[in-house]
Structure formats: C-alpha cells, structure tokens
N, C-alpha and C positions, 0 to 999 in steps of 0.2 A: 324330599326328606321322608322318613319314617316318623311319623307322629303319632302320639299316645295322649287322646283325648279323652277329657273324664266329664260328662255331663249328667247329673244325679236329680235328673229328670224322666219321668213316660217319656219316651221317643221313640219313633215320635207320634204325638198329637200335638191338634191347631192350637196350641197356645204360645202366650210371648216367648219364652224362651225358646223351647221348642222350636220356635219356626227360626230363632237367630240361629240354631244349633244348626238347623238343616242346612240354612244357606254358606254355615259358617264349611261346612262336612263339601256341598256343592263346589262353591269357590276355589278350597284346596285341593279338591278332584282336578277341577279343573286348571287348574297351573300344575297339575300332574306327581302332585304328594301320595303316597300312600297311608291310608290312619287308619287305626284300631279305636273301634269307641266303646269304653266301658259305659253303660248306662243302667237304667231301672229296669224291671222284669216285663214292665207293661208298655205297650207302644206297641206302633206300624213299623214292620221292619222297612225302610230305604235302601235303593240301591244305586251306588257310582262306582264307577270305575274305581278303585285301589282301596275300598273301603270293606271293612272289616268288624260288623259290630256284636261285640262279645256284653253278655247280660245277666249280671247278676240274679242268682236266681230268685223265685219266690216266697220265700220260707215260709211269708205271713202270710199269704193265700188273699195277698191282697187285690181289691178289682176296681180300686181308684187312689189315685194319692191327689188330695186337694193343691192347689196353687198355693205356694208361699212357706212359709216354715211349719214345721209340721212333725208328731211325735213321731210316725213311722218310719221317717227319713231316718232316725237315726241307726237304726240297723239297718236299713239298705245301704246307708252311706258308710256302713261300716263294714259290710260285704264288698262295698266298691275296694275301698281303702285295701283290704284283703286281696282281690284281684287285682289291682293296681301293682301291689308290690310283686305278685307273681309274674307280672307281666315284662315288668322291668328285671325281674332273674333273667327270663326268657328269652328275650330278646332286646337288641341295642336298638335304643329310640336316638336323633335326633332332639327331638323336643316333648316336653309334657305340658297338654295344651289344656287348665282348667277352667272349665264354665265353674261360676257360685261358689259355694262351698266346698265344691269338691275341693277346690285351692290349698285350703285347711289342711289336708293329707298327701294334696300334689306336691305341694309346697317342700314336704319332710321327705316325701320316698324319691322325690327330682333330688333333692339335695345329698339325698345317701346314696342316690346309683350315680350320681355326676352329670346329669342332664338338665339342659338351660328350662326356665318352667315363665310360660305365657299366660297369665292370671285372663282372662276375660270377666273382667266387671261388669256384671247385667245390673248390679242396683249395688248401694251401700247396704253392706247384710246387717249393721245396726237398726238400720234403719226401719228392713224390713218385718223386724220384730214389732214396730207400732201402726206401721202402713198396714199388716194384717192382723192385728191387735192377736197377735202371737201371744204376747210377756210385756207388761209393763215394767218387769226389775231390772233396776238402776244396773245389781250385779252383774245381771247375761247379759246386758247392753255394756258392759265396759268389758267384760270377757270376748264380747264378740267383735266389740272395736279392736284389741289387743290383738287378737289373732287376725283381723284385716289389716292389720299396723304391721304384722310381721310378713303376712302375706305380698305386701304391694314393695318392702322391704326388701325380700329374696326373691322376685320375680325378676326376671331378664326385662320381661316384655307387658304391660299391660292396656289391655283393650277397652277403651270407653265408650259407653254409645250415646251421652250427652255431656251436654254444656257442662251442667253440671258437676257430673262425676268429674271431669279433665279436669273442674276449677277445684275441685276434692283433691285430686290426686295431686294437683302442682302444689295445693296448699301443704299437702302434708310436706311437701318438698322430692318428689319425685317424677315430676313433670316431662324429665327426659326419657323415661319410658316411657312415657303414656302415648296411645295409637287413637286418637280420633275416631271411631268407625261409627255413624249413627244405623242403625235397624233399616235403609231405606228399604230393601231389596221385599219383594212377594211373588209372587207364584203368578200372579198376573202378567209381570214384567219377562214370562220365557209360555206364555200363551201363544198358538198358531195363530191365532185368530181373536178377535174381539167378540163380548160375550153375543150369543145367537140373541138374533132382536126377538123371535116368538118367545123363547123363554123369558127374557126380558117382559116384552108385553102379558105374559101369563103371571108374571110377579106384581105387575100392576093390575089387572085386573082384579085379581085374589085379596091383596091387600088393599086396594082403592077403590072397593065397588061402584062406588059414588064420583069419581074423579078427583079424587081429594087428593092433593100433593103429599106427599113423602115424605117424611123426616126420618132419616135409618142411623142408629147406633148398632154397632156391632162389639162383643166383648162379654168379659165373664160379669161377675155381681158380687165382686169384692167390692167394702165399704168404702174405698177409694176412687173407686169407675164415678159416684156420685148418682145411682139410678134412682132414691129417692127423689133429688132436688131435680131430677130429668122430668120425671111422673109428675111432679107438683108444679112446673114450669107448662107441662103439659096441657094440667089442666085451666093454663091462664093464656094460654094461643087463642088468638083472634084469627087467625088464619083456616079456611077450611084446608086440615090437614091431618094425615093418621101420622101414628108413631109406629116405627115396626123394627124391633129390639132382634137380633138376632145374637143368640148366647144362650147360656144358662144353664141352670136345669130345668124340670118342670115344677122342681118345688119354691125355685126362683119366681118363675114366673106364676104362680099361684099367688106369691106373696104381695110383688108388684101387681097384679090384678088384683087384689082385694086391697090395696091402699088407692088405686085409680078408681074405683067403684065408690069409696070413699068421696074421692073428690069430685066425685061424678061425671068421670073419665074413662071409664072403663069402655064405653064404645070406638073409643079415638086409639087405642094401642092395639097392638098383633106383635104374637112372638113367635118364632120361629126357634127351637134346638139348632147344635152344631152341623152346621154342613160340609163337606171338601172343605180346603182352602183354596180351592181353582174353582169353586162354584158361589165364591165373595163376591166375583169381580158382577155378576147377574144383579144382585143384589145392589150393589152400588151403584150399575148401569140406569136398575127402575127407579133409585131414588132423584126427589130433586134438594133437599138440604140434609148432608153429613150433621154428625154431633159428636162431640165428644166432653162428656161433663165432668171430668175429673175433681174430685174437690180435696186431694191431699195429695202426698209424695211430689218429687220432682222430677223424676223420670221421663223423658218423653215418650208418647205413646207411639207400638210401633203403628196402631193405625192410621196416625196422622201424615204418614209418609204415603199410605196408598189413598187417602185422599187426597192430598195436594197434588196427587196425580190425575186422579179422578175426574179434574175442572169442574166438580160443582161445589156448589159454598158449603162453608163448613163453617158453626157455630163451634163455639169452646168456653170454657173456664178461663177468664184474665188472671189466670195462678201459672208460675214459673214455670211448672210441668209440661206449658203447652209455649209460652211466652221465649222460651229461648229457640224456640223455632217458627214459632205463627208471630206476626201483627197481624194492624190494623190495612194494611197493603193486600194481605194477603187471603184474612178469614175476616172472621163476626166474632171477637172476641167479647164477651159479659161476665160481668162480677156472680160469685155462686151464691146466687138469690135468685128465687124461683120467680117473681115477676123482673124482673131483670133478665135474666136468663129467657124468660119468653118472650121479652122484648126481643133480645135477638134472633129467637127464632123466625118470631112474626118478620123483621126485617129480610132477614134471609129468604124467607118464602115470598116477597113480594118487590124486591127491590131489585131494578137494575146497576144497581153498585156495588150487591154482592155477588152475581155472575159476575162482572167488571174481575173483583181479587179472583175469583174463582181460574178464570183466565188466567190471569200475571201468576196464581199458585203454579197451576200444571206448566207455563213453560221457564219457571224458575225450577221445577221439581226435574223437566224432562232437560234442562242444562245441566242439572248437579249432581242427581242421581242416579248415574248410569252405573253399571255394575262393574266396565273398566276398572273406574275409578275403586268400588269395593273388592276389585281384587286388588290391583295398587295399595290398599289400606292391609291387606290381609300380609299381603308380603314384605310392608315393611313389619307387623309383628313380628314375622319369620324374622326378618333379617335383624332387628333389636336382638332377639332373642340369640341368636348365634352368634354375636359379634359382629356383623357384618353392618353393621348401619349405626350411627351415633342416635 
C-alpha cells in the first residue's frame, strides 16, 4: 500500500511516541508498504526501504518542543494540516495513517479525498491535558473529548496500545475497530549482539564505586514519571545501593539533586542525560533492580516491556498504569508512598523471590512479544481499515 502517515512529533528522538512511530514506519517497511511521513522540523532523519519523510518547516526557529500538549504545536500542526492536504492533491494514498492529534485533521482531509484513515491512539488526548498539567478547563477538556469522539467515530481502523484504551474504545461502543498493539518492540530486540560486558563493567564501576547494587530508572521528569516519591523512597532504602536516573535535562537533574541533598541522599543518586536508544540495553545490562514509579495516568509505560525482557526485577507503582500488565508473579509491585515503595525496593535488592518473577517475566515477555506477532497486529489495522478484515 501507499500510506500517508502524520506524526506531529521531533522524529525522530528517544522518546515515547517517537520510538512507537519508528517501529510503527520499521514494521510497515518491512511487509513491504511504501509511506510518506509528514512530521515536525526537528528530529534524526531514519531510513527504510519505501519510506519518504517530508517536514514541515521551521517557521518559529524552534530547537525543542517539550513532551505532551503544548502552545507551539499549534502552528506546526497547522503546517502539518497544510501539507497533508497538498499531499493528498498530489498523489493517491491507500490509507491516512494518524499518530495523536494529527487525527483532528487526518480525520477531515481522509474524508474529503476518499481515503480509509487509521487513528493510532497513543493516550486519551483529554486526558492528556491534566497528566501534563497542560489546562485544567472543563471547556478544552470537552472540546477535546468531542473531536476524540468524532475521530474514533470516522476512523476505519484504530490502534490501542493498552488495556485501557481498548476498554475506552469498546466503551465508547466502537470496539470493532479497535487493534490491540501494546509498545512491546525496542531497539534492543534487532541488536547483533548482547550489550559488550567491558562497557557493561565500566557502567558499574562509574556508578558503584563502592559495590553497591543498582537501582536504574530510565525516562523523562514529567509529574507523572513520579521522580519525587522515587528520590524520597530513596532516601529510605536500607539496602546498600545507588540510584542512577538516566533522562532529563540538566536542569532536571539539579532540581532532583537539591531535593536528595535534602533528604540527605544526595550521595546515593547519578544521573546520566539522553543517550542512543541502542546504548539503553548497557545500562540495563549493569543494573540489578528496574523502577518504574509512575504515580498518575493509565498508560502503560513503553519501558516496562524492555524490562520484562531484561530478567531482572522490577519495582513499580500498584496504580493501573502498570497493573494491567505487571502482578505480583511477575515484578515488586508497591503503593506510591515513599516508605512503602522503598520497602519494595529493599525487597528487590535482596530477595531470591524477586529474581524468581524476574525469570517467569523475560520468558512470559520472550513468548508474547516477538515482533511476528507486531507485524500480525500492524496488518490487521491495514486490513480493518480497507475493508478487508471485520
């Protein structure tokens, strides 16, 4: 098929959506689609086979656009919109395949050239107005549900990547489009090789002068990641063990070092900026207990999918974000309170029960998410979307 993707994101950089775009753009290369990606000005140009990415340009002279809703976007998204419909003059798509918002305009310019349109649901965009303390008005949050109401409405095809959202989407009463796909897929999973042990041991070294075990979160420092009640849990570990946060900015990390200095922690954390996303799997290799402290939204994290691969334990927040895909079989799950939460850390660093789940994760992870299957899931969107599939 000729496909015309709209993703009104940097692409690419290491971030959540971003990285589902890439493998979304991978996948369809590889079952032999050709697509056009309209995107943001900023980003790593990618390259596959049949792929085409056309970039709205930079008017505002922008040199970051933050995670989550955001005032810039709207004139980038409204240059997308612009290129979108010239794209569709131009030439006959197939299908209009939208990430996020862009949907909002895919939705109208699919429907006016005659082309089936595949919504890809990364989150609920009402929602995401209070997960990034965007807008607390009543009115944008029912404007923005309205137009997700119409969007999942005129969609052929729509893509869920949790529990959640499917249980969203059949509630609204449109469950027969809805595609399944959770985030499993990373960069690690088409590695030659497993990460090199020196670099590996140079990461422990660096970070554990002392021998001290590992606790690694990786991710950005939105109020949702939960890095306060991480830092403050931190400083209630009985366990000899550092913390080594890998994300941020530096003014991130400033901020979290001067609230651990507080609690008189600040010797027990290291942080590290963005690195590759093929230079994660090092990092995960030197650690010995995952984290992930999310304390809002319901989303699953994509990073829970490369630890359960990882075989080592993994702490979390007992909140639905993580719970429709972790138990207690599987991770260290704790209530979001910082001596609770470092209960479970402490657990995790010292117990042979949570290697035990750590094991039963990675060959639960390496049965169900193989990426077969994520092309399987790609193609039946294709195929909703054309007719071809009920």
């Amino acid at each position: 098929m000729n496909v015309l993707m709209l993703a009104p994101e940097p692409f690419f950089q290491p971030r959540g959506t971003p990285i589902s775009v890439y493998f979304r753009l991978r996948a369809l290369s590889d079952l032999g689609h050709k697509v056009d990606l309209i995107t943001y000005p900023l980003g790593r140009d990618v390259e596959f086979p049949g792929l085409r990415i056309r970039r709205v340009p930079n008017a505002l002279g922008l040199r970051k656009i933050k995670i989550g809703p955001s005032w810039p976007k709207i004139p980038l998204d409204a240059m997308m919109a612009a290129r979108t419909g010239g794209a569709l003059a131009a030439r006959r798509y197939d299908v209009v395949f939208s990430h996020e918002e862009a949907a909002f305009f895919g939705i109208a310019l699919a429907g006016l050239f005659g082309v089936p349109h595949i919504y890809d649901m990364h989150s609920s965009l009402p929602q995401q107005l209070s997960n990034f303390e965007f807008s607390r008005s009543a009115l944008l949050k029912r404007i923005f549900t309205g137009l997700e109401d119409a969007v999942l409405k005129r969609s052929r095809s729509v893509i869920v990547i949790c529990k959640d959202l499917h249980d969203y989407v059949v509630g609204k009463g449109f469950g027969g489009k809805a595609v399944f796909l959770q985030n499993f897929m990373d960069f690690n999973d088409f590695a030659d090789a497993p990460a090199d042990p020196e670099s590996v041991a140079a990461i422990r070294r660096e970070t554990a002068p002392g021998g001290e075990k590992i606790i690694f979160y990786a991710g950005n420092f939105e109020p949702y990641q939960g890095i306060p009640l991480l830092i403050e849990a931190m400083a209630r570990v009985k366990e000899k063990a550092v913390l080594l946060i890998l994300g941020g900015s530096r003014e991130d990390h400033e901020a979290a070092g001067k609230r651990a200095g507080e609690l008189g922690a600040a010797g027990r954390i290291r942080f590290v900026e963005k690195v590759p996303p093929q230079d994660v799997s090092r990092y995960l290799a030197a650690a010995d207990v995952l984290v992930s402290p999310r304390v809002s939204g319901t989303n699953t994290p994509l990073k829970i999918y490369s630890f359960l691969k990882s075989g080592k334990p993994m702490v979390a927040t007992r909140l639905y974000t993580h719970s429709q895909v972790l138990s207690d079989e599987i991770a260290v799950l704790a209530p979001a309170e910082p001596a609770a939460f470092a209960a479970g850390l402490d657990f995790a660093l010292a117990s042979g029960e949570a290697k035990a789940r750590a094991a039963e994760a990675k060959r639960r992870a390496d049965a169900e998410w193989i990426y077969p299957r994520y092309l399987e899931k790609i193609t039946l969107a294709l195929d909703k979307a054309v007719g071809r599939s009920g």
